[in-house]
C-alpha positions in Angstrom: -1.6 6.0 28.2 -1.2 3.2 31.1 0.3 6.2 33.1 -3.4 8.0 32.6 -5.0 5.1 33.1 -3.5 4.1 36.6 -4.6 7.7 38.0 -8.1 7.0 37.0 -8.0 3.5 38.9 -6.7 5.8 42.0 -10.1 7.6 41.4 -12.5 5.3 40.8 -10.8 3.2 43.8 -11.6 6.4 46.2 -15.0 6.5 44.6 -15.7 3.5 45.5 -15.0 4.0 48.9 -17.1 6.6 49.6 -19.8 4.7 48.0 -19.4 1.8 50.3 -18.8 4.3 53.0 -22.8 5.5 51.9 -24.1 2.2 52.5 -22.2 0.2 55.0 -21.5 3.0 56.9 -23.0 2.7 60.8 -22.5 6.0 63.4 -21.1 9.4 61.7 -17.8 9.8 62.6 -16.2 13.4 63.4 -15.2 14.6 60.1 -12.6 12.1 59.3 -10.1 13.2 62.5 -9.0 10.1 65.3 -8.2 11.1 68.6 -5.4 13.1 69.6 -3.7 10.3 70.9 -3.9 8.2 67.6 -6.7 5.9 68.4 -8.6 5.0 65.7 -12.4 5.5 64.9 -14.8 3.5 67.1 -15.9 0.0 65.3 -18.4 0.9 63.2 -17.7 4.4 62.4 -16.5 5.7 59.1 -14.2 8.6 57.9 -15.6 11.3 55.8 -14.2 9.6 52.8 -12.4 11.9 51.3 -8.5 11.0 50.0 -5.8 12.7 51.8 -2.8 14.7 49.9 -0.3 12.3 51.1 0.7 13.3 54.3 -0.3 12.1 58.0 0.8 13.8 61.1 3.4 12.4 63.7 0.8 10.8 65.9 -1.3 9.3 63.1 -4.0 11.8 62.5 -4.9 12.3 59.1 -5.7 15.5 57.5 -9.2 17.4 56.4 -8.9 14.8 53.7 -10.0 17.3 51.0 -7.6 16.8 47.5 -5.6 19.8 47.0 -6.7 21.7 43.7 -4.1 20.6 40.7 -4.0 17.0 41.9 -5.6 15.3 39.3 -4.4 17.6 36.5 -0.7 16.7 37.6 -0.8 13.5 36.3 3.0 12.9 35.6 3.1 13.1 40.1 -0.6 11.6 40.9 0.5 8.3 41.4 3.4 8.9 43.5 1.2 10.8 45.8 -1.5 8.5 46.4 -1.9 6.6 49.8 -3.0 2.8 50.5 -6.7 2.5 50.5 -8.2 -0.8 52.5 -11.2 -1.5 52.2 -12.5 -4.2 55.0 -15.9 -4.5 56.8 -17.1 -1.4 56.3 -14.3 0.3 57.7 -11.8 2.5 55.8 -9.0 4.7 57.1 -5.4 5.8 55.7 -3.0 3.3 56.7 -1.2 5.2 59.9 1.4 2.9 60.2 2.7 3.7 56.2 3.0 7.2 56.3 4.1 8.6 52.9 5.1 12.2 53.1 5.0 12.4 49.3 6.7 8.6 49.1 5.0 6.3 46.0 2.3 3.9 47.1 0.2 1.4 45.5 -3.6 1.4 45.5 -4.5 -2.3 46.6 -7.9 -4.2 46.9 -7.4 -6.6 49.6 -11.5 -7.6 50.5 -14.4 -6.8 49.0 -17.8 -5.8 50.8 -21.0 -8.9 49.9 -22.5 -7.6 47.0 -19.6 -5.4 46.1 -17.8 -7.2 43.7 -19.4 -5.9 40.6 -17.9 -2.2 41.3 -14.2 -3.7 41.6 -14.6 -5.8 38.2 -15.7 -2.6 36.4 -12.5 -1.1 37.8 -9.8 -3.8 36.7 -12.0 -4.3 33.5 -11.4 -0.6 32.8 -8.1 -0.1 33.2 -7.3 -3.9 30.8 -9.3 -2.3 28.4 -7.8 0.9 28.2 -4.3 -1.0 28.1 -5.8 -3.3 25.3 -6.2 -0.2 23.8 -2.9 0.8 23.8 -1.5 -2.2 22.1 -4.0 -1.8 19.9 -2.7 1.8 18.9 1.0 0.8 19.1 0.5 -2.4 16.9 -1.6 0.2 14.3 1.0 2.9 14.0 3.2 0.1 12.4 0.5 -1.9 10.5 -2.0 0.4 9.9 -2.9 0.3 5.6 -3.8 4.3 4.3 -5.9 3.7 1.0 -4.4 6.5 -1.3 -4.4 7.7 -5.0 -7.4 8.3 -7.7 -10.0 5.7 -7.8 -9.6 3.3 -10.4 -10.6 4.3 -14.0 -10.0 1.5 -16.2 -10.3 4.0 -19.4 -6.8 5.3 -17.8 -5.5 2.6 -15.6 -4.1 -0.7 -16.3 -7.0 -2.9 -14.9 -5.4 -6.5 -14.7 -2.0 -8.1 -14.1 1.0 -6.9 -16.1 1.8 -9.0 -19.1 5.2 -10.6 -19.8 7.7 -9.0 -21.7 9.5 -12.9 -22.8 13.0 -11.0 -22.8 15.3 -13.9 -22.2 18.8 -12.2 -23.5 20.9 -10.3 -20.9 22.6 -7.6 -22.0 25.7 -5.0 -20.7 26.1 -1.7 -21.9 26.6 -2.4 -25.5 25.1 -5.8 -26.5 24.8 -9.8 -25.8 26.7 -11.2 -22.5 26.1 -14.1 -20.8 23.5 -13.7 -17.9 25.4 -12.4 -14.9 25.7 -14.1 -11.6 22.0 -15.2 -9.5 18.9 -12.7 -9.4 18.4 -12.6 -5.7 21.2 -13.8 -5.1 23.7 -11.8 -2.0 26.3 -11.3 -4.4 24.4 -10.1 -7.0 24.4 -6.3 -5.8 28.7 -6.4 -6.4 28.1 -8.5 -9.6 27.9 -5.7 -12.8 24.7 -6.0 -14.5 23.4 -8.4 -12.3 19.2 -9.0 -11.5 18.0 -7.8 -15.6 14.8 -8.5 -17.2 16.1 -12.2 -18.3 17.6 -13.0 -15.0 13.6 -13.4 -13.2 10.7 -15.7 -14.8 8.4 -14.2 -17.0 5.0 -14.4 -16.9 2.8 -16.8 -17.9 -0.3 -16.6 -20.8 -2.0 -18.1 -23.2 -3.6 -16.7 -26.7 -7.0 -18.6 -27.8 -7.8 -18.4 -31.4 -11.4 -18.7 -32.8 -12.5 -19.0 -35.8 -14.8 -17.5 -37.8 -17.4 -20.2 -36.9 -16.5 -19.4 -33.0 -14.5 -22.5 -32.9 -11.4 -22.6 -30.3 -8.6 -23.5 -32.6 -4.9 -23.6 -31.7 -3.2 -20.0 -33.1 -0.3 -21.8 -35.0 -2.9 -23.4 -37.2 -4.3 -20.7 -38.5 -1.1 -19.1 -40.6 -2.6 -16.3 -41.5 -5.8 -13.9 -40.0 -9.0 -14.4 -41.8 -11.7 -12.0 -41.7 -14.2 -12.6 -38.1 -11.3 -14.6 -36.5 -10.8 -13.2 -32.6 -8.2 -14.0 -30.1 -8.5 -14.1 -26.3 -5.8 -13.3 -23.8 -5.5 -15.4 -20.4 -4.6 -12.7 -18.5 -6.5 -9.6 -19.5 -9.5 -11.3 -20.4 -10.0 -8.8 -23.4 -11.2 -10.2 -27.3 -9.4 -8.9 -30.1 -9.8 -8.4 -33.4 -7.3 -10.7 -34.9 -7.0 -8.7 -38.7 -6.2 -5.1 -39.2 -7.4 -2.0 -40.8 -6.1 0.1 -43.3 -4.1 3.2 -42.7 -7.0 5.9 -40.5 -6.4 8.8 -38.9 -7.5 8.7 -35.5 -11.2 10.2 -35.9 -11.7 7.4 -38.0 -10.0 5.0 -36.4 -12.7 5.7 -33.2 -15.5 5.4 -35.3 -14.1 2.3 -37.1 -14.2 -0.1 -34.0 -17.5 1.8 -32.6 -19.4 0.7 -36.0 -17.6 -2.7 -36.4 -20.1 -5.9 -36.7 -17.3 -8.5 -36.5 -18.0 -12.2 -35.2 -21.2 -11.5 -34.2 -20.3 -8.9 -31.6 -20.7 -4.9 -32.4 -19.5 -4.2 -29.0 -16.0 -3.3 -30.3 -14.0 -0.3 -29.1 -10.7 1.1 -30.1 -8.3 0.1 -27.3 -6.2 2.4 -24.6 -2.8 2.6 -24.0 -2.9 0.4 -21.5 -4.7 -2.0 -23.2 -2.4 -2.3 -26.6 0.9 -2.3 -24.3 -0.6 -5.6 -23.0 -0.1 -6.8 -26.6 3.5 -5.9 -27.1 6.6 -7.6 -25.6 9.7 -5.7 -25.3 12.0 -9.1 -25.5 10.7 -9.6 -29.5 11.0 -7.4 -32.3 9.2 -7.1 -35.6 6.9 -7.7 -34.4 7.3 -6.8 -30.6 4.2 -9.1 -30.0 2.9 -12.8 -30.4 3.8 -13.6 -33.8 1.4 -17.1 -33.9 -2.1 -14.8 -32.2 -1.1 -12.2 -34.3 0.5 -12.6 -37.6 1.7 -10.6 -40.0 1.7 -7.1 -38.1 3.8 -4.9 -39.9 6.9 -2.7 -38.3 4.4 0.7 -37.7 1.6 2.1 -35.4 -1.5 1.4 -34.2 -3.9 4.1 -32.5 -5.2 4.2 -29.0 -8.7 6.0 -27.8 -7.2 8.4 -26.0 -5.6 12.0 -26.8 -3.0 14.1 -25.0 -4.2 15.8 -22.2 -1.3 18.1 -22.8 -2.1 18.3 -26.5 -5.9 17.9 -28.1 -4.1 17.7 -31.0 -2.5 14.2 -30.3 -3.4 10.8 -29.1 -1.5 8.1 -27.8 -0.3 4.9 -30.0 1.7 1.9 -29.8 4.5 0.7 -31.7 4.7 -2.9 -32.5 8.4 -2.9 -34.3 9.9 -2.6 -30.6 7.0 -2.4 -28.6 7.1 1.7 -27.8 4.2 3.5 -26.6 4.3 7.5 -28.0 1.9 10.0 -29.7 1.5 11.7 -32.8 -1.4 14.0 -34.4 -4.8 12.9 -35.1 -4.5 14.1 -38.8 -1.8 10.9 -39.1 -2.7 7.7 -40.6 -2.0 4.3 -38.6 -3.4 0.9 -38.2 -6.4 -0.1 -36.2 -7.2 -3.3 -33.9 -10.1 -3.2 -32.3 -11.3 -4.4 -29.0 -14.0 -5.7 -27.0 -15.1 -6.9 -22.9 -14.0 -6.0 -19.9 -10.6 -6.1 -18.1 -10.1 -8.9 -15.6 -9.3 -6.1 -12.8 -12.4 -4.0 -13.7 -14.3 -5.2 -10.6 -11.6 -2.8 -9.2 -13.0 0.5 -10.9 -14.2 3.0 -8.5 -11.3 1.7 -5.5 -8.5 3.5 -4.3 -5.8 2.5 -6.1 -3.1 1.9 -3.8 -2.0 0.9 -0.3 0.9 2.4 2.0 2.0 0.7 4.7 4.5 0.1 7.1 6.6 3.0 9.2 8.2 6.6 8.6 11.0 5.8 6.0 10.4 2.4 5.6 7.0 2.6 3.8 5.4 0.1 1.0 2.7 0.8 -1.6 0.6 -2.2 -3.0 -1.1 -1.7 -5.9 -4.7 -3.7 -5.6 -5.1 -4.2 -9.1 -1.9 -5.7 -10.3 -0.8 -7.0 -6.7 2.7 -5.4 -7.1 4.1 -3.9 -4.1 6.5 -1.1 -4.4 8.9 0.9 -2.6 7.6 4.3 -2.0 10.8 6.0 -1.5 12.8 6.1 -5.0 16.2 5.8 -5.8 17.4 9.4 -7.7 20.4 9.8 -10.5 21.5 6.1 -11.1 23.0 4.8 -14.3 20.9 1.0 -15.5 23.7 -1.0 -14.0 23.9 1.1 -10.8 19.7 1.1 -10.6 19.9 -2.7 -10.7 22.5 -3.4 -7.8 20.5 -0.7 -5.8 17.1 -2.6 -6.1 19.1 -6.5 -5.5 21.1 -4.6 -2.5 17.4 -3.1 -0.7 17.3 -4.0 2.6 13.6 -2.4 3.4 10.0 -2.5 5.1 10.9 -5.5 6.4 12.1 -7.4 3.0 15.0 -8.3 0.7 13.8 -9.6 -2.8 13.6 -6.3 -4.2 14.4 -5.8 -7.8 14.5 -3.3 -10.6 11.1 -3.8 -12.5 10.6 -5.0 -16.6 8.9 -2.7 -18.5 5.3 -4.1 -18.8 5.6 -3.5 -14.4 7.0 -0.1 -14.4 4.0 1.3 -16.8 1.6 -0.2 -15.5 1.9 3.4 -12.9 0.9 5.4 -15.7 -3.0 7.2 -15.7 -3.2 8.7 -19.0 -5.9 11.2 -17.4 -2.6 12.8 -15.1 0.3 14.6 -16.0 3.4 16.4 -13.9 3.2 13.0 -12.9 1.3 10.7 -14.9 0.6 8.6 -11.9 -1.4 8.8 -9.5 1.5 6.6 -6.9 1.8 8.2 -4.0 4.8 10.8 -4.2 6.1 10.1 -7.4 8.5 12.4 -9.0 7.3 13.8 -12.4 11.0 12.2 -14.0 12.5 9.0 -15.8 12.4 5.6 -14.4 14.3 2.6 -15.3 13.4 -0.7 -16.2 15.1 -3.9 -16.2 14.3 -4.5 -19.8 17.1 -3.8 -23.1 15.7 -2.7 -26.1 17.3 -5.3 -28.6 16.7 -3.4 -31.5 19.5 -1.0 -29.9 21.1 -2.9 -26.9 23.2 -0.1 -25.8 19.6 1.3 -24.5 17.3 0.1 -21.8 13.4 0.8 -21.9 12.2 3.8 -19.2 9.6 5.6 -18.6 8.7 9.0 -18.4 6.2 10.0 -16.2 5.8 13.8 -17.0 3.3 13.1 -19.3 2.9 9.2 -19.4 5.4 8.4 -22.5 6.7 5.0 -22.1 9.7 4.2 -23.6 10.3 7.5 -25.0 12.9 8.1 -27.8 13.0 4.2 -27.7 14.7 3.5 -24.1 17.4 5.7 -22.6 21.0 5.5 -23.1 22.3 3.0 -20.3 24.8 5.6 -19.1 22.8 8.2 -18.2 20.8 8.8 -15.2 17.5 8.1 -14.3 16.2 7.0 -11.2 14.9 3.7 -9.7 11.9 2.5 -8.3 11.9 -0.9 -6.8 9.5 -3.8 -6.6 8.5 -7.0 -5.4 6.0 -9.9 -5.9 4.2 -10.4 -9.1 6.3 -13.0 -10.4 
């Protein structure tokens, strides 16, 4: 690029003498040749103009002064051949006491013609902005953001924050230890079972409990869910329905929360995936959940809106024993909890989902809803403790505080409207992933998720031995 732009400096610079040459010039001079004995053009008179190939001849004369054909496509050899321009008084002539014979010169500005200075500011201006430019493109090819994946569809996506999980155990491969070494810490790649679920804060909400007057009351005060008593979450901004249903199938399950008058709202839907995963937290059991916002939920399912897309047949539900999300046939009978509003991140629906950034090898994908940023390169065939030091021990894009991500983060990837992935993250393998969070009902297993056709935590978390892959992550906490 600065290369290209210096030979067009060499040509605007000749331009610009044979423009001056047009109006300063006084007598016509004989077609740009000096006398044979090297004397130089009469005061006044001006050469034709034209820029030489280089070469002058022993006594000083110049040559025809026409450019050779292939000059200015050479442009790896253009500036080498080009010869000292002067411009002074009207008067311009190759420099006879330089000759160059193919040797690198400079073109140089040394006086300016009254009136002329407009013409040499265009010139430098041109050639700093082409070289501005340049940066410009440099600086881009390293921090340029490429807007990728499906635009948001909050009937599929998770459209605000992920939830906490409040696992506060660490575990090995078979049950209870006491948490290992310091998250974050340099030593905690070489320390086994190091930089786990428990081992990072959790995130921070809070459950408001209305009565069935509307009244804001405190969720521990109310023992028991009453009929027309909702609950609000901090960080999804949904209302819920704070009793349950009967046993439905899933048919009526829909039409259930579509025909439900309950606190004086009729606005009620039966919820996604996405959307009753933000209830359940994989660090409790029985129930996997908020015991005080939502008492007394039995060890079973609860239904989701959506079906398969592999299978009609099924629909997706949500397990609040251990806090599973899996599917079963529609002709089944579970529990019901309805739902109502808008997601905090629904202002996103419509946007590309995800950013990459950063260089070949080295690149980064945020997600815009949730804030997460991700590595986009994952790591294959790694038991849990091995996926753990591999995300404390990343060294890349730039950062360090990388870390194997808790359940609630890792599925917040899945789009239940995709499968062979269930994702639309750039490049992401239609496999396993693990997460950072132990199943406690069965320690010896750590929660994963499967993104062939968006099952998380299939067959309730994946031995710790075996392998699945990693996918690290940063921020969020």
């Amino acid at each position: 690029m600065r290369k290209c732009c210096t030979q067009w400096v060499i040509i605007l610079a000749a331009m610009a003498v044979m423009i001056l040459t047009a109006a300063c010039g006084g007598d016509d001079a004989s077609d740009g040749d000096t006398s044979s004995d090297g004397d130089t053009l009469a005061d006044g008179d001006v050469a034709d103009g034209d820029i030489s190939d280089g070469d002058t001849s022993t006594d000083g004369d110049t040559t025809d002064g026409d450019v050779p054909d292939g000059d200015f496509i050479d442009i790896d050899t253009a500036e080498a051949d080009a010869t000292d321009v002067d411009i002074s008084d009207g008067d311009a002539e190759p420099d006879a006491d330089n000759p160059t014979d193919g040797d690198e010169e400079t073109t140089e500005i040394e006086e300016v013609p009254d009136g002329d200075e407009d013409l040499v500011e265009a010139i430098e201006g041109f050639d700093e902005e082409i070289e501005g430019e340049a940066d410009s493109e440099d600086e881009a090819e390293i921090e340029e953001e490429t807007y990728v994946g499906q635009p948001v569809d909050c009937l599929y996506s998770q459209c605000f924050p992920t939830t906490p999980t409040h696992q506060t155990g660490c575990y090995n491969d078979t049950g209870v230890i006491a948490c290992p070494g310091t998250s974050g810490a340099t030593d905690c790649t070489s320390t086994p079972f190091c930089g786990q679920d428990a081992q990072y804060p959790d995130i921070s909400r809070v459950f408001t409990c209305y009565n069935a007057g509307g009244e804001a009351t405190e969720c521990s005060e109310l023992a028991s869910a009453s009929p027309d008593e909702v609950v609000t979450d901090s960080i999804t901004g949904l209302m819920w329905q704070r009793t349950l249903t009967e046993d439905v199938t899933w048919q009526e399950a829909l039409e259930y929360c579509d025909e439900l008058d309950y606190n004086s709202y009729t606005d009620w839907r039966l919820p996604n995936p996405h959307e009753i995963n933000s209830l359940q937290e994989q660090g409790l059991i029985s129930p996997a959940g908020d015991g005080a916002a939502f008492p007394n939920v039995p060890f079973t399912w609860m239904w989701t809106s959506l079906a398969t897309i592999q299978n009609s047949n099924s629909a997706w539900m949500g397990f609040f024993g251990i806090g599973q999300i899996s599917w079963d046939t529609k002709d089944h009978t579970y529990l019901v909890r309805c739902v109502r509003g808008s997601a905090t991140g629904a202002g996103y629906e419509g946007q590309t989902h995800y950013t990459v950034s950063g260089t070949t090898g080295q690149e980064k994908v945020t997600d815009i809803i949730t804030g997460l940023v991700w590595q986009k390169n994952f790591i294959a065939s790694q038991t849990w403790s091995a996926a753990l030091a591999a995300c404390e021990g990343l060294d890349y894009a730039g950062s360090t505080d990388w870390r194997l991500p808790n359940e609630q983060e890792l599925f917040s990837l899945v789009d239940y409207n995709l499968a062979n992935p269930s994702s639309d993250f750039p490049g992401l393998s239609a496999a396993t992933f693990w997460s950072s969070t132990t199943n406690i009902n069965q320690p010896e297993l750590a929660w994963i998720v499967g993104f062939s056709n968006g099952g998380g935590g299939t067959a309730f978390g994946g031995n710790k031995t075996t392998l699945y892959n990693a996918l690290c992550v940063r921020g969020g906490l």
